[in-house]
N, C-alpha and C positions, 0 to 999 in steps of 0.2 A: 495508342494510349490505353485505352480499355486491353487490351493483351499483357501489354506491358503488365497493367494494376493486376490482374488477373495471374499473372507469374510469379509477381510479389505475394501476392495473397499464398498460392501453392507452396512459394519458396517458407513463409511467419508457418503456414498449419506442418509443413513437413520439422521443420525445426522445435517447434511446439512438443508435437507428440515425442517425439526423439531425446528431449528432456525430462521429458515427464516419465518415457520406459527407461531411461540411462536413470531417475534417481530413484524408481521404481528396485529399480535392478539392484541398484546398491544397498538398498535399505534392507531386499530381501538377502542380498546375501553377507551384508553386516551382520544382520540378525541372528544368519543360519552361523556364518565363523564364530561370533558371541557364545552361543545357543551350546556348539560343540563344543569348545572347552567348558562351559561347566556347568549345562543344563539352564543357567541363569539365572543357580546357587553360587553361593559364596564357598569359598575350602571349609572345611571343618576347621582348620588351624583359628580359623576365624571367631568362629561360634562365640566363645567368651568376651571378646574381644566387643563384639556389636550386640548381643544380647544378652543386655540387664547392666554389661561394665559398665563404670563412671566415666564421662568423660572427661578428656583429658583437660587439667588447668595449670595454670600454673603454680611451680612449686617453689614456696617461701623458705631460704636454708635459714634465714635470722635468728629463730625461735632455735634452732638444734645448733648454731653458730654459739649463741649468748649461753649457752646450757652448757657444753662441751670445751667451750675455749680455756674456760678457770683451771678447770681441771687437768690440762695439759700443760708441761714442763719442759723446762730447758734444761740438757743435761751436760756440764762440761767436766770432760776427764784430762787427770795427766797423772803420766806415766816418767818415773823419775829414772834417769840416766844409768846404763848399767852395765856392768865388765862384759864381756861377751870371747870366750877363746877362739882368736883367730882359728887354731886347727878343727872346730865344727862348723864353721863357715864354708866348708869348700861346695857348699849348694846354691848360693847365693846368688842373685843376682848380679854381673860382674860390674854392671855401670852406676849400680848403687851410688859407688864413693864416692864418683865424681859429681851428685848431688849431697853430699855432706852427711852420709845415712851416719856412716862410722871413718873411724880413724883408719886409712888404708893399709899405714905403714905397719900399725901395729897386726894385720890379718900377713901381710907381704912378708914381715920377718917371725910368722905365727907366733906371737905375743898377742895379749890381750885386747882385745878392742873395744871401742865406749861405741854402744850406742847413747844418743843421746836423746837429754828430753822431749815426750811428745806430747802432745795438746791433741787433742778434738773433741768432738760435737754432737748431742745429737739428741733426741726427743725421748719423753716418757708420759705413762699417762695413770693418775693416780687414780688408786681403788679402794681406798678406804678412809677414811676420816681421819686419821691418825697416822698415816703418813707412807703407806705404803705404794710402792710403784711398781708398774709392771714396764719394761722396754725389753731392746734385743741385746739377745748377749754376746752381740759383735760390739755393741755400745760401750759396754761397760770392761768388757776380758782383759784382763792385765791390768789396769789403771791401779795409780798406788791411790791418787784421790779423787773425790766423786763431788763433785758441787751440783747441785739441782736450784734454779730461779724459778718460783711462780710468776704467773702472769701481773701480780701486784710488784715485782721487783725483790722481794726478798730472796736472797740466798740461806741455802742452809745445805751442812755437809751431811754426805749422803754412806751408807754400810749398804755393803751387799750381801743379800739376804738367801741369796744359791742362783744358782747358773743351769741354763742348761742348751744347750750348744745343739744335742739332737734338733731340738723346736727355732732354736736361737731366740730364747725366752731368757729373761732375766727378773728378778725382784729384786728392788731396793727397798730402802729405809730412811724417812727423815724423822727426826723427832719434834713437832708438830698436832694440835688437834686442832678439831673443827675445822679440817679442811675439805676444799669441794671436792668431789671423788664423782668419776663416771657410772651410771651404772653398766650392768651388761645387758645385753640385747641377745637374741639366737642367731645365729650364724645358719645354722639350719633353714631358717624361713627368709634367710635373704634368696632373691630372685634377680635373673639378669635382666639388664635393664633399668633395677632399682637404682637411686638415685641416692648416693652417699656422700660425705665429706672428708679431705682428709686432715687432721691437724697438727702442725707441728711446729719446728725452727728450721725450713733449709735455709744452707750456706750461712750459717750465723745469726739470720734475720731475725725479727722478733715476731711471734706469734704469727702463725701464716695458716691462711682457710684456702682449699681448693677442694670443689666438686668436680664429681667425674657420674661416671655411674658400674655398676658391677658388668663386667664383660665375660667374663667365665671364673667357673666351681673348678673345685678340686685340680689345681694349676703344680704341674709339680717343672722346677727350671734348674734341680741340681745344684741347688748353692749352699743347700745347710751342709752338702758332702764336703766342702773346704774346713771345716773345724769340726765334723763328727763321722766316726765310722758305723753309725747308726743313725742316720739321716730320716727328720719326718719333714716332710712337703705335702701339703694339701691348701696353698693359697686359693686366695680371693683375688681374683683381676682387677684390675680396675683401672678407668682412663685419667683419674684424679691425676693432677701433674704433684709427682711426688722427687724431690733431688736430695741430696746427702745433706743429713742434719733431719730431715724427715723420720730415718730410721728409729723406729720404739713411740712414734707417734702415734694419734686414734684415729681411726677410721669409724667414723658413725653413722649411723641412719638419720633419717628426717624429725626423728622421733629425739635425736640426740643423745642413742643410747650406743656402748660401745660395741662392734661388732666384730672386730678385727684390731690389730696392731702392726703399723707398715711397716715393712722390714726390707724389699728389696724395689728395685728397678733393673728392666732388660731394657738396655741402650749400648749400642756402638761408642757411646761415645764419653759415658760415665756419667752425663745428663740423659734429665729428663726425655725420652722420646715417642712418650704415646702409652706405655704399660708400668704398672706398679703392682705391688704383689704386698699384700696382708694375710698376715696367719689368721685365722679364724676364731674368733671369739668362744669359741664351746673348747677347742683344742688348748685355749690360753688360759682359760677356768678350769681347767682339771692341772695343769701345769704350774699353775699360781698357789693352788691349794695345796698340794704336794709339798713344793715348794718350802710356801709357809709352816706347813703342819711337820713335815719329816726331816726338811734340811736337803731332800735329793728325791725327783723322779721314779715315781714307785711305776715302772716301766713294766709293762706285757706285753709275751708276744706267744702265738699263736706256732711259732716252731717249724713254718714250712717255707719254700720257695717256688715261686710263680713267674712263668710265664712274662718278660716285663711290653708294656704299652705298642702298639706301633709297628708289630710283625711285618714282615713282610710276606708275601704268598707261598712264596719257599720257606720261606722259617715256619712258617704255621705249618707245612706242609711233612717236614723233618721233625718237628715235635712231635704231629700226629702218628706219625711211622715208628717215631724210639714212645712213644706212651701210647701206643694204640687204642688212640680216641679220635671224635671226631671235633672239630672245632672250629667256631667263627668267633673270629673278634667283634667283642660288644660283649657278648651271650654271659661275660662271666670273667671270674681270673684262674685261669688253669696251673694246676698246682704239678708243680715239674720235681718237686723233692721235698720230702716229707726227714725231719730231722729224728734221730733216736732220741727219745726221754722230751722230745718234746709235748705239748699239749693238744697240737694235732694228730701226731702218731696215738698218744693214751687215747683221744676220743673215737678213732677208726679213721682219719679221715688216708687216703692214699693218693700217691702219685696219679697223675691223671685224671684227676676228682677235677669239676668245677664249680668252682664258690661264687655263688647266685646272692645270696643272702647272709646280713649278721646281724644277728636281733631285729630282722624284722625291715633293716634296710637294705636296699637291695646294692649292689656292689657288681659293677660294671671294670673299673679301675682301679690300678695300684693306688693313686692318691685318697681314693674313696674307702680302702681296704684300710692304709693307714691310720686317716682321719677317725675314723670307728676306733681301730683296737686301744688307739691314741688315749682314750675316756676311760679308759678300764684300767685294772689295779692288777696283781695278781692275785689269782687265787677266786677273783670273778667267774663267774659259769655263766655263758651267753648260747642261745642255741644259732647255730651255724647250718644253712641248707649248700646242699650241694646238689649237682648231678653228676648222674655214675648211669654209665652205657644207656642214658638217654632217658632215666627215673630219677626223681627230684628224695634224695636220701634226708633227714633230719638228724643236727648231732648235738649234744650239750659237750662244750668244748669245757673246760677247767684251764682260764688263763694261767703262764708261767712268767718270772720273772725272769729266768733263764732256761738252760735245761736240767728238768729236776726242781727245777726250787719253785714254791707256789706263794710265796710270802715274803714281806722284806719286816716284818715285825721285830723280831731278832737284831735284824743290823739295826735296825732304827733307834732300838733302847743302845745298845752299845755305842752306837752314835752319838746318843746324847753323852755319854758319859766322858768322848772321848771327846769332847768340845771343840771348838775353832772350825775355821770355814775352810772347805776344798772344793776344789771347780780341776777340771779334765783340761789338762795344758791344751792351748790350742796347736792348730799344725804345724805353723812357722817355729814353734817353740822348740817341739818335738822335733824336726828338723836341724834346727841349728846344733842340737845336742844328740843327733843322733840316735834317738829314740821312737817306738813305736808308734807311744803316748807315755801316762803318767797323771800323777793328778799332784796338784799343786797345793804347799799350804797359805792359804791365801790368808788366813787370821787363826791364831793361837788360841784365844776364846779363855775363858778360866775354868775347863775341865781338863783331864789328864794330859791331855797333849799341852798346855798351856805349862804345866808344870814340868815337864822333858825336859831330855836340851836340846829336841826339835827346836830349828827354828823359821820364822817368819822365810818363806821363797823356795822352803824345800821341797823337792819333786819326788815322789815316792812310786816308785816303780817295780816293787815289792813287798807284797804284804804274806810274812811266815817262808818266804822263797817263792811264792808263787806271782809270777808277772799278771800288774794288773794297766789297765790302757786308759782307764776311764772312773771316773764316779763311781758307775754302777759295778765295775769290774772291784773295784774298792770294798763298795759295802758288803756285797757276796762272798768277798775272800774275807771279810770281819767276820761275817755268820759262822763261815765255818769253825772259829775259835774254839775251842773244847775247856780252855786251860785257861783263858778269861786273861793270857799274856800274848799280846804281838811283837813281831819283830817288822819294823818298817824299815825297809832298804831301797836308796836312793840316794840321787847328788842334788848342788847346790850349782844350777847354771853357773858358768861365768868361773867356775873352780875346778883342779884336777880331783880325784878321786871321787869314793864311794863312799856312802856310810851309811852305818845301821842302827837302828835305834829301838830297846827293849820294852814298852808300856803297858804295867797292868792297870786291866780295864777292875780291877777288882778294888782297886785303890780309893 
């Protein structure tokens, strides 16, 4: 009995101590694994985050809901039925017809064919008290008419106020005061993770709010290249659930100021799937102003070409070898051609240079290089830093409007004189007619052009002989006028022949 207790006993003190070293043991070597990652500090990433930050509560969108929802519109367009010659169709989509796009027979015995009426949909967001909108100008391009509802139910017909397909910006017009208008916010000092709203009409609905929050800067996804051959991308991410009828709606802050205008979605599936994409608010205030003030995009560009995003180690590798530098992706945008008569050639800047800096911001990305030049006029001087063989260079650049031309002042009074609205045919246009580009006369206006016998849908694809593609290919071939008479030459979709037409700007 006594042995027995006495075995027990040995058995409780061996088990005991055996416990007490096994959590001895663990404690110390919890401690020491802890210890060794990270001293028993927190990362730096952290610092702001736990010393002095707010913390987190939560966040009311009501107050930025109630403020921002008036001010956003519903925009309905249609686009009136129109002759189309079977023999520029041979690009087409061939299953088209058998959704009812156009008349088959008439493409099949190349005779003319009707497209027919089309209807759609889609969001704006007003900025001025007096009736001005800004949306995208996928929204608005082609439509013969423009209906806009406020959130109180009134309709009123809507003028388009200029286009611009680069940014895929647009301004409208209603006639209208003391209406609620957004203000702007910076786009600049949005941060990821910030907490935004998006507003607009998808699929028809009536006024629709969704939050998301900013998921990444400077987002370029190649979609403004579908209607410009001068594409700017430098969106805002966002998880907001944004779908068709969204597009040229506000994207706001907490604050309910505007900071963006939606313009796109990446999905499989033409819905909503997780990403939405807004042009940025600072890019949409320089583009609105323009706009309003000149009639067309007073565009700058810096005259070189770079390196694009996403190299591979061989291609960074092959660069190095034909521009004999050295380089890491990140560090910069490495400048692979330098154009004659442009503004980086006049300021020094060369092949092989890397562009660190522009005015002070730093510039890592194509999107980010964009976004910058995007705010500038020509004829602006912005200092530009580079590196050259490993020394940080400073340069005062003199923005150009093309190459050679530092100003669009010139075309812009002649502009006025020549009145009525033009916008840069889109691609399908251009396509079906067999054309490069061209620009369209979208309204007559009551200055000289209004008095021609141009009329309302013609495509001008010649100004004095010289082939123009675009808007701005336009006003620059105005500038060079000498003689204060144009000759515009171009067709009338949907018709054989050419035609020209003589207008003095002097008149």
């Amino acid at each position: 009995m006594n042995l027995n207790f006495k075995n027990v006993l040995a058995i409780v003190a061996i088990s005991a101590t055996t416990t007490v070293a096994s959590v001895w043991g663990y404690a110390k070597w919890n401690h020491t694994s802890v210890s060794f990652e990270n001293d028993g500090k927190l990362p730096a990433n952290y610092a702001s985050f736990l010393n002095g930050a707010a913390p987190a509560t939560t966040v009311d969108f009501t107050p930025a809901a109630s403020a921002a929802s008036p001010a956003v519109v519903h925009i309905k367009t249609k686009t009136n039925a129109k002759k189309i010659e079977g023999s520029k169709q041979r690009q087409r989509n061939p299953f088209s017809d058998f959704f009812g796009e156009d008349d088959m027979f008439g493409d099949f015995f190349g005779g003319p064919r009707i497209q027919p009426e089309q209807r759609a949909s889609g969001s704006g967001v007003l900025i001025t008290g007096d009736g001005y909108i800004v949306t995208n100008n996928h929204v608005v391009n082609g439509a013969d008419e423009i209906n806009v509802t406020l959130t109180n139910k009134k309709t009123y017909k809507a003028k388009v106020i200029g286009t611009d397909p680069s940014s895929d910006l647009a301004v409208i017009k209603i006639e209208e005061t003391k209406l609620p208008y957004l203000v702007y916010g910076n786009s600049d000092e949005v941060k990821l993770g910030q907490w935004v709203l998006a507003i607009g009409y998808p699929l028809s609905l009536d006024v629709t709010i969704t939050a998301g929050i900013i998921s990444a800067k400077n987002r370029s996804i190649d979609i403004n290249s579908r209607q410009s051959d001068k594409p700017l991308e430098s969106f805002l991410q966002t998880d907001a659930a944004v779908n068709q009828g969204n597009s040229g709606g506000a994207l706001v802050n907490t604050a309910g100021e505007l900071v963006g205008i939606n313009s796109a979605i990446m999905s499989p599936t033409g819905s909503y799937a997780g990403y939405s994409y807004a042009i940025p608010v600072n890019i949409v205030k320089k583009v609105v102003t323009d706009i309003v003030k000149f009639g067309t995009v007073q565009r700058a560009f810096l005259g070189l070409s770079y390196a694009k995003d996403g190299l591979s180690e061989e291609e960074i590798k092959k660069l190095e070898s034909e521009l004999d530098v050295k380089y890491k992706e990140g560090e910069g945008l490495l400048v692979t051609d330098v154009l004659e008569g442009g503004a980086a050639k006049a300021a020094g800047i060369k092949k092989g240079d890397i562009i660190n800096k522009l005015n002070g911001v730093s510039i890592k990305t194509a999107p980010e290089l964009q976004e910058q030049i995007s705010r500038y006029k020509p004829g602006d001087k912005i200092p530009v830093v580079i590196k050259r063989a490993g020394k940080e260079i400073s340069f005062e650049v003199t923005l150009k409007a093309k190459l050679g031309a530092t100003d669009l002042t010139k075309s812009s009074k002649l502009a006025e004189k020549l009145g009525g609205k033009l916008e840069t045919i889109d691609k399908a246009t251009a396509q079906k007619n067999d054309l490069e580009g061209g620009v369209l006369v979208k309204d007559l206006g009551s200055g000289v052009l209004g008095k021609s016998r141009v009329e309302k849908g013609f495509v001008i694809t010649h100004v004095n002989d010289e082939p123009v593609s675009t808007v701005e290919d336009f006003y620059e071939a105005l500038k060079k006028s000498t003689t204060g008479s144009i000759k515009l030459s171009g067709l009338y979709p949907g018709y054989y022949g050419n035609y020209a037409f003589i207008l003095n700007l002097n008149d």
